[in-house]
C-alpha positions, 0 to 999 in steps of 0.5 A, a space after each residue: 512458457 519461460 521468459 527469453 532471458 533467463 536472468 529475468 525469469 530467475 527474478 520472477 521465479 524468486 518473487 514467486 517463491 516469496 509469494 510461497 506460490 508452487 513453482 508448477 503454479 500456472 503463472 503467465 510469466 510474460 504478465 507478471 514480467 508486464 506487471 513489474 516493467 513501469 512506463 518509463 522502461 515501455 511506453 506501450 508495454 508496461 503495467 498500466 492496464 493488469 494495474 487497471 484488473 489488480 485494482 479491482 482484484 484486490 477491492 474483491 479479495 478484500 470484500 471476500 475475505 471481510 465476508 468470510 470472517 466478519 459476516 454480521 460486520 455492518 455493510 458501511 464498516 465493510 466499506 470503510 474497511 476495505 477502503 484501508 485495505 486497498 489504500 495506496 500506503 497498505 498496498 505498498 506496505 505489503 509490496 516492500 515485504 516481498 521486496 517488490 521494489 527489487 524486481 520493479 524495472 524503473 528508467 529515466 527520472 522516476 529512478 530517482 523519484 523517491 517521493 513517487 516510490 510509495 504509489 509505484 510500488 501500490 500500482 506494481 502490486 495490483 498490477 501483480 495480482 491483475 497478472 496472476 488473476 489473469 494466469 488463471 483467471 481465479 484467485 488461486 495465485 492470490 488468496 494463498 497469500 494475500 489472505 492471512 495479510 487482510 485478516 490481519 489488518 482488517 482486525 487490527 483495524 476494527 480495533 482501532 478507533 481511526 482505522 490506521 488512517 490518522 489523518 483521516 481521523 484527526 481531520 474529522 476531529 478537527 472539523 466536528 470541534 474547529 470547523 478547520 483542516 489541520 496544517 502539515 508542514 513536511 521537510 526532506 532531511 538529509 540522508 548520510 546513512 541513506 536513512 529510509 525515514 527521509 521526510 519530517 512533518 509537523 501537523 499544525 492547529 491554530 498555531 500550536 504543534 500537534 504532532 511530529 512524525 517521520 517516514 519514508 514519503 511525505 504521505 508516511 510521514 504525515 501519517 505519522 504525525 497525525 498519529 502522534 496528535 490524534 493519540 495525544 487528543 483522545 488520551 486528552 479526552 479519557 476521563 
């Protein structure tokens, strides 16, 4: 059944194509109307409980794909694997490739909210797959698309010695050599062309510079910069 008001039923049938879904797809239009309308718009009718079904949905898609195309990977990489795939910045990488933020009904301050755009935009997307599971009660809206994306990233990730989380990585370098945390030092910069890349951070060790990275929230940008240092470390430490 079609939404009441055609122009939001238009968006959705243009999300759904992006998805590369068939437009016959059994999709319960009112769910995924739900699982892109944020709090602020409903405080009763909003995402919060598919967002509660798409977390665990992706955690299974991504155990399955893991399953399916690395079956002899130990039970520990798996875990650790997974917990990229599902992280919070890998979620709202894949939202911002299907414009996800276009069709996000957001009111009141979180408009304005950039720097709680990358966790919206992660709790829209489980929301999303909550919404299409429930369609169908299978992963068929799902595993079509969100597949090939996992397959990626978890091969880009076994070939990674930090498994695309710098931070992670340079914190437990830092900790198995100084018994320390590094320090982050994030600034906000100014936007004259609406530059995407608003925050700077600089990660700190005992009073020297590591690195410096930019990005589009303050967890992007000390992602970055940890990238930067830990890179710089481990070419330091080749023979």
């Amino acid at each position: 059944m079609s939404l009441a008001y055609p122009r939001r039923q238009r968006q959705l049938e243009s999300l759904v194509k992006k998805l590369g879904l068939p437009k016959e797809a059994a999709i319960q239009w009112h769910l995924l109307d739900l699982a892109l309308t944020h709090p602020t718009v409903s405080e009763s009718a909003n995402y919060e409980q598919l967002e509660f079904v798409g977390d665990a949905v992706v955690r299974l898609v991504a155990a399955v794909v893991l399953w399916e195309h690395y079956p002899d990977c130990p039970v520990g990489d798996f875990a650790a694997i997974r917990s990229v795939l599902v992280s919070d910045r890998i979620l709202a990488q894949l939202a911002r490739e299907y414009g996800l933020e276009l069709y996000l009904l957001v009111a009141g301050s979180a408009t304005a909210d950039k720097v709680g755009q990358e966790s919206r935009l992660a709790d829209a997307f489980e929301a999303v797959l909550g919404a299409l599971y429930l369609s169908t009660h299978n992963l068929e809206l799902i595993r079509p698309w969100l597949d090939p994306h996992f397959k990626q990233l978890a091969a880009e990730i076994r070939l990674d010695p930090a498994r695309l989380n710098y931070k992670a990585a340079l914190q437990e370098w830092t900790q198995a050599q100084f018994k320390v945390l590094p320090e982050y030092r994030v600034v906000e910069v100014t936007q004259p062309h609406r530059n995407q890349e608003r925050f700077v951070a600089e990660v700190w060790l005992h009073g020297k510079q590591l690195g410096q990275g930019k990005g589009r929230s303050i967890k992007a940008a000390e992602q970055a910069a940890a990238k930067v240092a830990f890179l710089s470390i481990t070419n330091q430490e080749q023979p």
